[in-house]
C-alpha positions in Angstrom: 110.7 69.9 99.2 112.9 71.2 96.4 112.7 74.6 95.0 114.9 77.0 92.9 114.1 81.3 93.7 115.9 83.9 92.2 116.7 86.8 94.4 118.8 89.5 94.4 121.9 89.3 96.0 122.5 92.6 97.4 119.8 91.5 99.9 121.3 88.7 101.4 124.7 89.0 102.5 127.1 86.1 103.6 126.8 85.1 107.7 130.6 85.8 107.7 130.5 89.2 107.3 133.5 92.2 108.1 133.3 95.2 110.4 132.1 97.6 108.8 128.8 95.7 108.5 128.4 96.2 111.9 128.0 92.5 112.9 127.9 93.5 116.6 124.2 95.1 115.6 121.2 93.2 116.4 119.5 95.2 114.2 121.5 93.7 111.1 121.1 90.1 112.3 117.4 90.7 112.7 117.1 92.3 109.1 119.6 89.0 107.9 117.8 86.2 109.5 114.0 88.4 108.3 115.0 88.2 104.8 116.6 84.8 104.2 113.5 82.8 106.6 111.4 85.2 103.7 113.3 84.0 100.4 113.3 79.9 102.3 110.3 80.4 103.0 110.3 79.9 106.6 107.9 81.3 109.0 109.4 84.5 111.3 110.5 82.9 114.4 109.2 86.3 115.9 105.3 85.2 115.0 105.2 81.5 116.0 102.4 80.4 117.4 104.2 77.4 119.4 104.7 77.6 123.1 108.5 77.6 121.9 110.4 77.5 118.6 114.0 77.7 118.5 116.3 78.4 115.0 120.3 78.0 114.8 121.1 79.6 111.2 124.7 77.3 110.3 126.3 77.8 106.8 124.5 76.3 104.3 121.7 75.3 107.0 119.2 76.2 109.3 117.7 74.0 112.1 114.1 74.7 113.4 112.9 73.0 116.3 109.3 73.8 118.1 106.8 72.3 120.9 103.5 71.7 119.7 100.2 72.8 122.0 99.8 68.9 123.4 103.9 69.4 123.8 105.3 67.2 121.5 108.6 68.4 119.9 109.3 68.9 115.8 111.8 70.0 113.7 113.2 70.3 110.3 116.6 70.8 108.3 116.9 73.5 105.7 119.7 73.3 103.6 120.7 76.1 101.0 122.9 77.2 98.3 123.0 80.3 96.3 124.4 80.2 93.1 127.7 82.5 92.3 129.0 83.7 88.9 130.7 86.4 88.2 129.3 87.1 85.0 125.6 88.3 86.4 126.3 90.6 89.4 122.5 91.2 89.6 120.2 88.3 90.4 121.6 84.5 91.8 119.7 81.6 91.9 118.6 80.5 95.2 118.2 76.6 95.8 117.0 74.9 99.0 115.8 71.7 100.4 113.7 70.9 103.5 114.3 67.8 105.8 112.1 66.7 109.0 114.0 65.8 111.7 112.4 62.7 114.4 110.8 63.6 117.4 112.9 62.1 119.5 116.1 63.6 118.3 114.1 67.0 118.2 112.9 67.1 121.7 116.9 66.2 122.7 118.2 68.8 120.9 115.7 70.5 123.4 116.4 69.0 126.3 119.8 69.7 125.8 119.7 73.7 124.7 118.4 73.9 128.6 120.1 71.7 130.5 123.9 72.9 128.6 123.4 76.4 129.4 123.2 77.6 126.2 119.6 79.4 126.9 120.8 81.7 128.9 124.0 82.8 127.5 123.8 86.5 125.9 124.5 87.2 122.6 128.6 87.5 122.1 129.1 91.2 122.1 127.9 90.9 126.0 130.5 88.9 126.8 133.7 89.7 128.4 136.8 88.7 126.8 134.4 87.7 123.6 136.6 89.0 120.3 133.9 89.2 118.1 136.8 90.4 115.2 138.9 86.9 115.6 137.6 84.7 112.5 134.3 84.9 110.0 131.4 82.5 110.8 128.5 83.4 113.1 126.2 81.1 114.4 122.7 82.8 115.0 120.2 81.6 117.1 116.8 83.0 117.3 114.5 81.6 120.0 110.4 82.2 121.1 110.0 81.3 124.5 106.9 81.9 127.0 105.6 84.8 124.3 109.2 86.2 124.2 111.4 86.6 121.7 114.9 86.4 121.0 118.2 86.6 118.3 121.6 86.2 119.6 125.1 85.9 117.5 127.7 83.6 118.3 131.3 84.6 116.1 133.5 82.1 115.6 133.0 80.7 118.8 135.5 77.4 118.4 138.3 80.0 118.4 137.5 82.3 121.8 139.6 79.8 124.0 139.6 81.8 126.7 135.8 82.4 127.1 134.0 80.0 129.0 130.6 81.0 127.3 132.0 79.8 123.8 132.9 76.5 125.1 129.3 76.0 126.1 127.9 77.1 122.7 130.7 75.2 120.4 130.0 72.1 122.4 126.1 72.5 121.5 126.6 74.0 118.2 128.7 70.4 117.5 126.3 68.3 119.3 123.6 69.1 116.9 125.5 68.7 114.3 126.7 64.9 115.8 122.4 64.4 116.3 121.6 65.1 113.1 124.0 64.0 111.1 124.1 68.1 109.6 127.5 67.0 107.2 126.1 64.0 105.5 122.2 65.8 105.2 124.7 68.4 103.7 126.9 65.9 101.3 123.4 64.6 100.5 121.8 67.9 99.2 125.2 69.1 97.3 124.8 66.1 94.8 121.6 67.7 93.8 122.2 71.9 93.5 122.0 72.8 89.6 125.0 74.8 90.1 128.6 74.8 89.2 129.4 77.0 91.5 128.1 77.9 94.9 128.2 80.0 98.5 126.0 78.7 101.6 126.8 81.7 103.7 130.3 81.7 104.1 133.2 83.2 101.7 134.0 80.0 100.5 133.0 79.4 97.3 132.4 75.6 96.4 133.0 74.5 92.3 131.4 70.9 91.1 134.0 68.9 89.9 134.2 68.3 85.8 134.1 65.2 84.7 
């Protein structure tokens, strides 16, 4: 599924995001992760009606995986891009596609957000040693589980070396992205955004190369 939304920028800021926008507030992260699941059109985590439904948001891509009511596991791959020019500070296109990920490799990514820990870890601002002003990407995870739910925000975890936690949640973060092949599902959906220029959540901005 392919679409292309407008939307105004001012309502969706970048996951890498500086201090004074508070990124140590749940509060913002919920408000981030309500508005972008509203413009990718992607049902609130919050209101699932699965037994369990778990969302990493990763630059550029979010991963949904769910248990249906006979227990069988889903998921999908959303991958996005919003366009930047710095001609038109009011509106950006918005561009995303939606991929379904097998059953089997959802119900291991599962399997293995329980059995490495990463469950019950608490969001990074509860961890000791966690220095949630040392680099720019967070890794959000919202989760529904037994008619709770859930967001948590991992920053920069691959560079908190000290802090066992971020060990646990790198290693997952990595293996999902080893599962599901996230780079080349990625490369894939580049060759087809209708802009020259890009961001997918990060600072970065990414330029098609002229032939």
């Amino acid at each position: 599924m392919k679409s292309l939304i407008q939307v105004c920028l001012v309502l969706l800021p970048a996951i890498p995001v500086t201090g004074q926008d508070n990124r140590n507030s749940e509060a913002y992260w919920k408000n981030y992760t309500s508005v972008l699941s509203y413009e990718l059109k992607l049902a609130p985590v919050s209101s699932t009606k699965h037994n369990f439904h778990f969302r990493i948001w990763h630059p550029g891509q979010v991963v949904d995986i769910w248990q249906d009511s006979l227990s069988k596991f889903h998921g999908e791959i959303t991958c996005f891009a919003r366009e930047y020019d710095e001609s038109n500070l009011g509106k950006r296109n918005f561009y995303g596609e939606r991929t379904t990920i097998d059953q089997v490799w959802s119900a291991e990514i599962h399997d293995l957000f329980i059995s490495s820990g990463a469950q019950s870890i608490p969001t990074s601002d509860l961890i000791p040693g966690w220095d949630n002003e040392l680099g720019d990407i967070a890794y959000v995870f919202e989760q529904f589980v037994e008619n709770q739910y859930g967001i948590k925000t991992y920053i920069s975890p691959g560079l908190q070396s000290s802090v066992q936690e971020a060990a646990t949640i790198q290693a997952y973060i990595s293996q999902i992205g080893k599962t599901l092949r996230l780079k080349k599902v990625f490369r894939v959906f580049s060759k087809s955004i209708p802009f020259y220029c890009y961001t997918i959540g990060t600072r970065a901005v990414s330029c098609k190369k002229i032939k």
